[in-house]
Each structure stands twice: as structure tokens, then as C-alpha cells.
C-alpha positions as CSV (number, residue, x, y, z in Angstrom):
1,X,18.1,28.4,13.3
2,X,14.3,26.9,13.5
3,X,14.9,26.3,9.6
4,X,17.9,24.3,10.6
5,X,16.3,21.8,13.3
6,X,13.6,21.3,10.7
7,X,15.8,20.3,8.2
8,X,17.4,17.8,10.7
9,X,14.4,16.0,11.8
10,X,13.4,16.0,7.7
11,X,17.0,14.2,6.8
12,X,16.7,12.0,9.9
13,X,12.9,10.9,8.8
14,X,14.3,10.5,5.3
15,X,17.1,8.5,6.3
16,X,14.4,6.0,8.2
17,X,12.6,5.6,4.6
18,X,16.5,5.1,3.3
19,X,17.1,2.1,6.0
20,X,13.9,0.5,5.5
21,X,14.3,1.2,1.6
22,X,17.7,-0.9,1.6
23,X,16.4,-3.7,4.3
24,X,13.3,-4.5,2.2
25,X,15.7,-4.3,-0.7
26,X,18.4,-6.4,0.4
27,X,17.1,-9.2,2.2
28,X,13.6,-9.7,1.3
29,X,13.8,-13.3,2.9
30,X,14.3,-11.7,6.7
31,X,10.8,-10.7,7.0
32,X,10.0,-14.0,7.7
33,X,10.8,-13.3,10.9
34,X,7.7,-10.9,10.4
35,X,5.1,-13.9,9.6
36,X,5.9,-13.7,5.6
37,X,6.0,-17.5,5.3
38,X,5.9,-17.6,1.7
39,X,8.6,-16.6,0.5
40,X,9.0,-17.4,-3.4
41,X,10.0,-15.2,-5.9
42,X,6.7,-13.7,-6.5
43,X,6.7,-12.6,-2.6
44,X,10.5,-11.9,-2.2
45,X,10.0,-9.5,-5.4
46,X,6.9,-7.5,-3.9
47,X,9.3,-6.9,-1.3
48,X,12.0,-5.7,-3.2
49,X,9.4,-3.1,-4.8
50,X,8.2,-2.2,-1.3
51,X,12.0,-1.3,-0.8
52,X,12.3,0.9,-3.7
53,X,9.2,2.7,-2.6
54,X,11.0,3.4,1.0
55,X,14.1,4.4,-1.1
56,X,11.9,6.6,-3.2
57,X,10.0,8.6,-0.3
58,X,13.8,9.1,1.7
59,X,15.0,10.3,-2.0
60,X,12.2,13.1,-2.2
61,X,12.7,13.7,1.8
62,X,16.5,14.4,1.1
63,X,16.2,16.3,-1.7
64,X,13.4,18.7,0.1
65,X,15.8,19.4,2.5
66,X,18.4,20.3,0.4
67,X,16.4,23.3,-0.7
68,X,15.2,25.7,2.1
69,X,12.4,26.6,-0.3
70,X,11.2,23.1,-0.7
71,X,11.3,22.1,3.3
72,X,7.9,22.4,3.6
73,X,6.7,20.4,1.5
74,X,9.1,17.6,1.9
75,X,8.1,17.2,5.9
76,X,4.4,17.5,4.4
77,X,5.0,14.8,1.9
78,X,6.7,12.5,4.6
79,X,4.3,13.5,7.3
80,X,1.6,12.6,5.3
81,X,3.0,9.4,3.6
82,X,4.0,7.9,7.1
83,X,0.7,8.8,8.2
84,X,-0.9,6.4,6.5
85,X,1.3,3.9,6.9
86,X,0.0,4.3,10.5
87,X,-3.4,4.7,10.0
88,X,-3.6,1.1,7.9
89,X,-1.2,-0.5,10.8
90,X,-4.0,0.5,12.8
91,X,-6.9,-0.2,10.6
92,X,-5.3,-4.1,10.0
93,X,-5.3,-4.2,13.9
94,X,-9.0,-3.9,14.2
95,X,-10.1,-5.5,11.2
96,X,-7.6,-8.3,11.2
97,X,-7.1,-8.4,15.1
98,X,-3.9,-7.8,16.9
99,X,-0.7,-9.5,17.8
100,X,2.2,-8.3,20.3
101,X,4.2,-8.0,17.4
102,X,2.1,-5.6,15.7
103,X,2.8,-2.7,18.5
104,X,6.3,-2.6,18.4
105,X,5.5,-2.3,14.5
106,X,2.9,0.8,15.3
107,X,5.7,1.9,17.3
108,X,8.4,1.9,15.0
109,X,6.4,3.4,12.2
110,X,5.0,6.2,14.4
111,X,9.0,7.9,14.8
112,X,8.6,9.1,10.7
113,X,5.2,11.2,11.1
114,X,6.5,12.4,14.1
115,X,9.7,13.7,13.2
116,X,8.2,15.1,10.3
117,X,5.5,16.8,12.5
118,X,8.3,17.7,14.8
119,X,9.8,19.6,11.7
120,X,6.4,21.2,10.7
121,X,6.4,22.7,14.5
122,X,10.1,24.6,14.5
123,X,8.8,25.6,10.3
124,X,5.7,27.2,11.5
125,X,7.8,28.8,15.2
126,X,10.3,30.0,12.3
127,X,7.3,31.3,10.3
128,X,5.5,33.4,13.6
129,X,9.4,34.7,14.7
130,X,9.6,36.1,11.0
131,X,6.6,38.3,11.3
């Protein structure tokens, strides 16, 4: 059953990496409502590529959890991956200074390493009911 709530909080963190994948993807011109103000097609394609690297990281997430063999390191890969996401958020906010904007941001990107650290948790109870 731990094995099962794992794998939930691994699809749900994948499917965040999916929906930022195809927003990025989609409509590279919205994050000007983020500060982007130049938006030509040099910028709105670096965007696009940032999309397929969400899509990419919620594709290997997915697939992990398809596997009961490979759950582990899927939540590790997306643990760490949105990790650092974090980490540089928070490295641009004291070397670059800090906006209102930028916490909701923090906030927003903190859910993925926490559901994948969620996910490590009911693995590793799984792991110590097993022996």
C-alpha cells in the first residue's frame, strides 16, 4: 500500500513537470506577465525548449512510476531536479535581490521536491515494514 501512495505523489509531481512542460510550450508569449519583456523569436524559442525540458523530466517521472522497480529512482530523479530549480530561485533572490513575485514563484516550485520527498518517505516506511 506505501508503494501505492508513493507512486501517486510520483505521477502527481510528474504531471506538474507535464503542465509546466505544455504552458512553456504553448504560449511562450504569457510569461510576460513574468517580466520576459523581450519577446522575439530568439526568447519565445528558449522558452519553447524550457517546455520540452518540463515535458521531458514529467516523461521520465511517469514512466518511473509505471515500474515498481524503477520508483525509486524516478522520485530521486524528480526530487533532485526540482531541487535545484529551488535552490537557483533562491540563489537569484540573494544575488539578484527579491521581488513579491518571486515568492509565490519559490512557492510554487517547492510542491515538486516535496511530493517527491513525500514519496521517498512512504518508499523508505514500505522499505522498514518489509523487514
Amino acid at each position: 500500500m506505501f508503494l501505492w501512495i508513493a507512486r501517486i505523489f510520483l505521477v502527481f509531481d510528474s504531471l506538474i513537470f507535464v503542465m509546466v512542460g505544455t504552458f512553456l510550450f504553448t504560449d511562450p508569449k504569457s510569461m510576460g506577465s513574468l517580466g520576459f519583456e523581450n519577446m522575439s523569436p530568439v526568447a519565445m524559442t528558449a522558452i519553447r525548449t524550457w517546455g520540452g525540458f518540463f515535458w521531458g523530466t514529467g516523461l521520465i517521472g511517469l514512466i518511473a512510476a509505471s515500474r515498481e522497480k524503477w520508483l525509486i529512482q524516478g522520485l530521486v530523479t524528480l526530487f533532485v531536479i526540482g531541487g535545484f530549480i529551488v535552490m537557483t530561485r533562491i540563489y537569484g533572490i540573494a544575488v539578484d535581490g527579491m521581488e513579491p513575485k518571486q515568492l509565490s514563484e519559490l512557492r510554487d516550485e517547492s510542491l515538486g521536491p516535496l511530493l517527491a520527498g513525500i514519496g521517498l518517505i512512504f518508499v523508505w516506511i514500505h522499505q522498514r515494514r518489509a523487514r
